[in-house]
C-alpha positions in Angstrom: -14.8 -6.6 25.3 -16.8 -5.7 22.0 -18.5 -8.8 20.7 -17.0 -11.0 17.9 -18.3 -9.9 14.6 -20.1 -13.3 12.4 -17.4 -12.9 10.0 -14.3 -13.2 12.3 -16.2 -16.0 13.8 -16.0 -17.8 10.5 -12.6 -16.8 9.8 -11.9 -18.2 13.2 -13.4 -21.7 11.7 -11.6 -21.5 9.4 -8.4 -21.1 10.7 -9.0 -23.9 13.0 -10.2 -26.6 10.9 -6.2 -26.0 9.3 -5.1 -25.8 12.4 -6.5 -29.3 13.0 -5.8 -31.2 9.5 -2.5 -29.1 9.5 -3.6 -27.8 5.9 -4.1 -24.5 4.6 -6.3 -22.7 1.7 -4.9 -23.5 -1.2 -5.1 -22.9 -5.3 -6.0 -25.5 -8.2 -2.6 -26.1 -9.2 1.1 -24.6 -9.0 1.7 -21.9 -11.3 5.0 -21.2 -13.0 6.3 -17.7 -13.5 9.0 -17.4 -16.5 11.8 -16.1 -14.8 11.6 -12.7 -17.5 8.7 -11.8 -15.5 10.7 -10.5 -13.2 13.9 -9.5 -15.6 12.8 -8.2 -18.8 13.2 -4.2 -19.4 10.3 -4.3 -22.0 7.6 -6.3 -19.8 8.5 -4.5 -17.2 8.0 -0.7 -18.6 4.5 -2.2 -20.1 3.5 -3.6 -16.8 4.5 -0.5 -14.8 2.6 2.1 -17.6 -0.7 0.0 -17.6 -0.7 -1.2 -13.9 0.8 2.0 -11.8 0.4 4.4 -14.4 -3.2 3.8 -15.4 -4.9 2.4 -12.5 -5.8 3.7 -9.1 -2.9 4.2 -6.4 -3.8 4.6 -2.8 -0.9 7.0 -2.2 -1.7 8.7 1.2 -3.8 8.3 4.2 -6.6 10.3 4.5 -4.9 11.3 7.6 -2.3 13.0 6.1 -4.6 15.6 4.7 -6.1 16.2 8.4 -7.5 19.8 7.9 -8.2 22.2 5.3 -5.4 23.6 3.8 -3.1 20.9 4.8 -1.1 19.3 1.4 1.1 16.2 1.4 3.8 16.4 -1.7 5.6 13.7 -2.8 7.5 12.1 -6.0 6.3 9.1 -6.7 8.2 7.1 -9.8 9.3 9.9 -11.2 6.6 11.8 -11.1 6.2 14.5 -8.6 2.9 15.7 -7.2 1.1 17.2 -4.5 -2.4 16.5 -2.7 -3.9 19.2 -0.9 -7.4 19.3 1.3 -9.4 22.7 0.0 -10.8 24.5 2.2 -14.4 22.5 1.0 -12.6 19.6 2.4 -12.2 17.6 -0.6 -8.7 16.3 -1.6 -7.1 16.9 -5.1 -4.2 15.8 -6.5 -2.0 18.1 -8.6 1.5 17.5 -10.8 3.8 19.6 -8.8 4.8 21.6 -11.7 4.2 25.5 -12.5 2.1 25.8 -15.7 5.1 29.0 -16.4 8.2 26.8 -16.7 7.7 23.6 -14.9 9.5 24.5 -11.5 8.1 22.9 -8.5 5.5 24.3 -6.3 6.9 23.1 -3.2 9.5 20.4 -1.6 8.4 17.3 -1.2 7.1 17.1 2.3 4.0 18.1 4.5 2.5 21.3 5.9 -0.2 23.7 5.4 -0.6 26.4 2.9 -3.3 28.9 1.8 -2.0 28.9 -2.0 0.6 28.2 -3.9 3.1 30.3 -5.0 5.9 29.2 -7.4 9.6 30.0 -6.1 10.9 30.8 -9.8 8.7 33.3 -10.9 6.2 33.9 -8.5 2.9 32.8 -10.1 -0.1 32.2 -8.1 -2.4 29.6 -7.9 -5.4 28.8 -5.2 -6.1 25.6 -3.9 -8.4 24.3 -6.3 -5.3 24.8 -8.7 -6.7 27.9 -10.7 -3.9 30.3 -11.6 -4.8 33.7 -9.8 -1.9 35.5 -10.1 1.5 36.3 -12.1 4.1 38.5 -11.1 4.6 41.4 -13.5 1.6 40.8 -15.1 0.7 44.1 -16.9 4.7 43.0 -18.5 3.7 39.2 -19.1 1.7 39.6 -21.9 -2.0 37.8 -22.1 -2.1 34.4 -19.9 -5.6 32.2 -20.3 -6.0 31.1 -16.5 -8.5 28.2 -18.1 -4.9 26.5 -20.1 -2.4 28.0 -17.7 -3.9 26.5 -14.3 -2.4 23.1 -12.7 -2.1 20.2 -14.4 -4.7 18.0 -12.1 -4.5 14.2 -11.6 -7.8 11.6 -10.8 -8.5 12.1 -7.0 -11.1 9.7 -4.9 -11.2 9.8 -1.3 -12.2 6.5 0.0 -12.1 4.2 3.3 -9.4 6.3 5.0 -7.2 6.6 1.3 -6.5 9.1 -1.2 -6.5 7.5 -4.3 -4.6 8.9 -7.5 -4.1 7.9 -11.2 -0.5 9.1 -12.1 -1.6 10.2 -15.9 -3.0 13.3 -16.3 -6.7 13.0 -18.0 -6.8 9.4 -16.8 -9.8 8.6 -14.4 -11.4 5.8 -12.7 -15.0 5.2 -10.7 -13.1 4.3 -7.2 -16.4 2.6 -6.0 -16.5 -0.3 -9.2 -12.9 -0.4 -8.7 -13.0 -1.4 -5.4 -16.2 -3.2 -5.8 -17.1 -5.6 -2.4 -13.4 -5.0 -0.9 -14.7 -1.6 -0.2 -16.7 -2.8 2.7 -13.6 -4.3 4.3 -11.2 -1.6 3.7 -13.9 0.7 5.6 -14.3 -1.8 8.3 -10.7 -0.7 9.0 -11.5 3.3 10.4 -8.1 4.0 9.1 -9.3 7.8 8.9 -9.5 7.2 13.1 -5.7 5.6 13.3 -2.4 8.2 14.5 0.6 8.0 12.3 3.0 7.6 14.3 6.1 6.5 11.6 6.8 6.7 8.0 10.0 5.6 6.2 11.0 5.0 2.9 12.5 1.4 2.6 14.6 0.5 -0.8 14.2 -3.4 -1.5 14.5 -5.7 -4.0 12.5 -5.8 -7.9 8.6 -5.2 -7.7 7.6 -8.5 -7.5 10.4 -9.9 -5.6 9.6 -7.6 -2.8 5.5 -7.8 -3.6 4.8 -11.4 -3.3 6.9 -11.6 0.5 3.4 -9.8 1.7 1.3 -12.3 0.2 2.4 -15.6 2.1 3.3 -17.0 5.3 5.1 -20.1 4.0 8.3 -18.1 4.8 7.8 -17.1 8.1 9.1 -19.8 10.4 12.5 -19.6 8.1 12.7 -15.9 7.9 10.9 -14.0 10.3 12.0 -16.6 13.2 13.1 -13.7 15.3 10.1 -11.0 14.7 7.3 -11.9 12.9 7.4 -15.2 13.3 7.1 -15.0 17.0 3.5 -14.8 16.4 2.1 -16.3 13.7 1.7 -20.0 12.2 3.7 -20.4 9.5 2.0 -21.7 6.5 -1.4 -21.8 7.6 -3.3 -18.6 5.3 -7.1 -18.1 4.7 -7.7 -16.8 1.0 -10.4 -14.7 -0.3 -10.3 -12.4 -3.7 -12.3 -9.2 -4.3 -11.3 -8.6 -7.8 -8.2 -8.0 -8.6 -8.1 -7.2 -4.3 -7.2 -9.7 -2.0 -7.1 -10.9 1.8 -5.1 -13.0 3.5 -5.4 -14.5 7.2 -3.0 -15.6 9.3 -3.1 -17.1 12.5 -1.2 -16.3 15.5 0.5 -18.6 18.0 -2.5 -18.3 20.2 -5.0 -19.8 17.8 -5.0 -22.8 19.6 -6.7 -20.9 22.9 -10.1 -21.2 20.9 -9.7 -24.5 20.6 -10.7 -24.9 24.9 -13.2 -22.0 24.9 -16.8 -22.4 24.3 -17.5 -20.0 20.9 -20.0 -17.5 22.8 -16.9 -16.5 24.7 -14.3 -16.1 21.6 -12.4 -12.8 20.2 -10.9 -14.0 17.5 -9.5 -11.0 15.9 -7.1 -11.6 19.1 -5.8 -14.9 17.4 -6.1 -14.2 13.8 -4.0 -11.7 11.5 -5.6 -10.2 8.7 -3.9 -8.7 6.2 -5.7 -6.8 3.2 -4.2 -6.3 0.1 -5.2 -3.4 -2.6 -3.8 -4.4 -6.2 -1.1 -3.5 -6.9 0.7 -2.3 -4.4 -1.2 -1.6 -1.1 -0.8 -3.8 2.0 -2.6 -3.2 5.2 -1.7 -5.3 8.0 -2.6 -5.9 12.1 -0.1 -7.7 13.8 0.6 -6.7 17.5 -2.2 -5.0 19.8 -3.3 -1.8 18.8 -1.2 -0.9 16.2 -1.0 -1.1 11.9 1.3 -1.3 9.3 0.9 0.4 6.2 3.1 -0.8 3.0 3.0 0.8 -0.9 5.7 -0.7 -2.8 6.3 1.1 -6.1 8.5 0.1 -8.6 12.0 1.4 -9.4 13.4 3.1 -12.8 14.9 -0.3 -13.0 13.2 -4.0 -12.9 15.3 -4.7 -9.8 14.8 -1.8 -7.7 11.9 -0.7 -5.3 10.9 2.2 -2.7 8.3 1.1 -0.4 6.5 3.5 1.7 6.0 2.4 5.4 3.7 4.1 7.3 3.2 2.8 11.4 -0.5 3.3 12.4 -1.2 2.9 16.5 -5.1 3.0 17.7 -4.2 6.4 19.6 -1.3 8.8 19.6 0.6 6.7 22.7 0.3 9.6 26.1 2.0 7.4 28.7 5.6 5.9 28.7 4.1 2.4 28.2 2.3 3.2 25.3 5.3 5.4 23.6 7.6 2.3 24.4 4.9 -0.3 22.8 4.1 2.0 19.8 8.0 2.1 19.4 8.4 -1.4 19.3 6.1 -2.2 16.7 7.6 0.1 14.8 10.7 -1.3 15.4 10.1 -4.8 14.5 7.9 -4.4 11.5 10.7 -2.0 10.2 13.1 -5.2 11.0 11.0 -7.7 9.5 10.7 -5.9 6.0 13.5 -4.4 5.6 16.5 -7.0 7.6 14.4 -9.8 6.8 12.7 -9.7 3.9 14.2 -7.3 1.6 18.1 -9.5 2.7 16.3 -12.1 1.1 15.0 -10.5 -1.3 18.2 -9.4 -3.0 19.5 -12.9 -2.8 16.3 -13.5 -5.1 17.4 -10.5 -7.2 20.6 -11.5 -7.8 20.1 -14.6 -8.7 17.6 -13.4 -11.4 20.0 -13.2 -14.1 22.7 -16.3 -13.7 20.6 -19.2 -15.4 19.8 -20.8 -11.9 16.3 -20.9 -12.9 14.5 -20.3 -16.3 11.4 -20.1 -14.1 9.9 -20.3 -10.3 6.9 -22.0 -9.2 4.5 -21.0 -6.9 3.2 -23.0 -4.9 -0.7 -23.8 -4.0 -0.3 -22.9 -0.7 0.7 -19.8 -1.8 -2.4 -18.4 -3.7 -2.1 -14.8 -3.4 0.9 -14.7 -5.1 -0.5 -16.7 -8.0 -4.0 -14.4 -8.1 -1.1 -11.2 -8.1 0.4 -12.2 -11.2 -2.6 -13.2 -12.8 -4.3 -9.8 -11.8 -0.9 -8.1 -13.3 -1.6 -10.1 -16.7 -5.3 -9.4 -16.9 -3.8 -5.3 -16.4 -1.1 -5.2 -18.5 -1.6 -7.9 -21.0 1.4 -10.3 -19.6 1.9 -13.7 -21.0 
């Protein structure tokens, strides 16, 4: 076995002495949340333009880009886009939109490709997004390759992430942003993970569906059945890294450390961490060798959501046993979010609007919810 690290030794402490007192980390005070946080148009668009508009996105695994030449295209809130890995091995990020007349480069999807080539009228770009060629050009009339080449969007490559800001001329210094969460994201080798699932879930409002990944005071109630099965409910370490965040849990075997003398403990065994990237990036071990990966972006609307799931196993799965493991993981982190959560979740949603509640409260034990919104007010100027 690989020795414990000092830090999951401490989180390990940590986890116990609540296990013990039957406590859990908690903030200063409840917070309350207006319930317009969650309902009004007009916060809502201001939120979304400063928050997922302005700052940086993780929107891809560095897997996804595995080799030169390989691109990843996708829409996301409206906007459509491609990455692509040139063949220096860096990652950009393009609109996916011809500088001619706007048509799309390619369908959203995955693949390889040595250039792009526009299926409307044929104009050629390379990979760094410099327009190369046009169909009929000695008929075109002159074309300035420096104001006719792809419209390019911020691109970082970072701890296993490709991270993107969704406004043209926008851009960002991915290591201050990520500041001394960087460290843990990296601990994480997601670049060394296989993908071995990725669905698109819709759910509930933004921060109806959000703040179910930032507690476990629900899971005894709601996640009885998956989830649940393995971790203490309402029992959560804390710890902020900016506007980033971690959460622990423990599992139902916490209690083994409790009889074992600590030279012999692997706590990452009995403990669940789950790291969270503001706004919208959740990265969370919960069974054996495997990962789930969650971006939730925001709707059109206030009460819609997409969220990206992408299942992560330690190795691509070779023998019957490890297919049939992989699979299950899959299967009941795709229950738990989407059966589970996300039901409950549009209870919550519908309820937004019929005067049950001019506000919610959150609670202290749940302070990754309250750091969230606080994070989303610092962003986008909130009340």
């Amino acid at each position: 076995m690989n020795a414990a690290t000092p830090e999951a030794v401490a989180l390990a402490h940590r986890a116990l002495t609540h296990l013990r007192n039957k406590t859990t980390d908690q903030a200063a005070s409840t917070l309350t949340q207006p319930i317009e946080a969650y309902t009004d148009p007009v916060r809502f668009q201001r939120e979304v333009d400063a928050v997922f508009r302005r700052l940086p996105l993780a929107l891809a695994l560095s897997i996804e880009l595995p080799t030169p030449r390989t691109y990843r295209a996708m829409t996301v809130m409206d906007v459509p886009l491609v990455l692509i890995r040139g063949d220096d091995g860096r990652a950009r990020a393009f609109l996916n939109a011809c500088r001619h007349r706007g048509a799309a480069l390619c369908k959203d999807g995955q693949g390889r490709m040595d250039r792009f080539v526009c299926p409307y009228h044929a104009w050629q770009y390379d990979l760094q997004g410099q327009l190369t060629g046009l169909y009929g050009a000695s008929t075109f009339g002159e074309v300035d390759a420096r104001t006719h080449s792809l419209t390019e969007l911020h691109c970082e490559e970072r701890a296993g992430l490709l991270w993107v800001c969704l406004t043209p001329g926008v851009t960002f210094d991915i290591d201050h942003w990520l500041g001394d969460f960087a460290p843990h994201l990296e601990g994480l080798h997601l670049d060394n993970w296989h993908l071995h699932a990725q669905r698109d879930i819709p759910g509930p409002g933004w921060k109806v569906a959000w703040e179910g990944y930032l507690e476990a005071y629900h899971h005894n109630t709601v996640h009885v059945n998956t989830v649940g099965k393995f971790t203490i409910g309402n029992l959560s370490l804390h710890d902020t890294f900016g506007p980033h965040q971690r959460i622990v849990f423990g599992r139902r075997s916490l209690p083994e450390l409790l009889d074992q003398p600590e030279d012999r403990w692997q706590p990452d065994v009995h403990i669940r961490r789950i790291h969270l990237g503001f706004p919208n990036l959740a990265i969370s071990g919960v069974l054996g060798d495997h990962c789930l990966v969650s971006q939730v972006f925001p709707g059109p609307t206030p009460d819609t959501t997409v969220t990206r799931q992408t299942v992560l196993a330690a190795r691509a799965p070779t023998t019957e046993e490890e297919l049939k493991a992989t699979e299950a993981f899959s299967q009941i982190v795709l229950q738990a979010v989407r059966d589970e959560d996300y039901a409950i979740g549009a209870t919550v949603q519908a309820a937004l609007r019929t005067g049950a509640n001019p506000s919610f409260t959150i609670g202290r034990n749940e302070p990754a919810v309250q750091h969230f919104h606080r994070m989303v007010a610092r962003y986008a100027g909130s009340p």
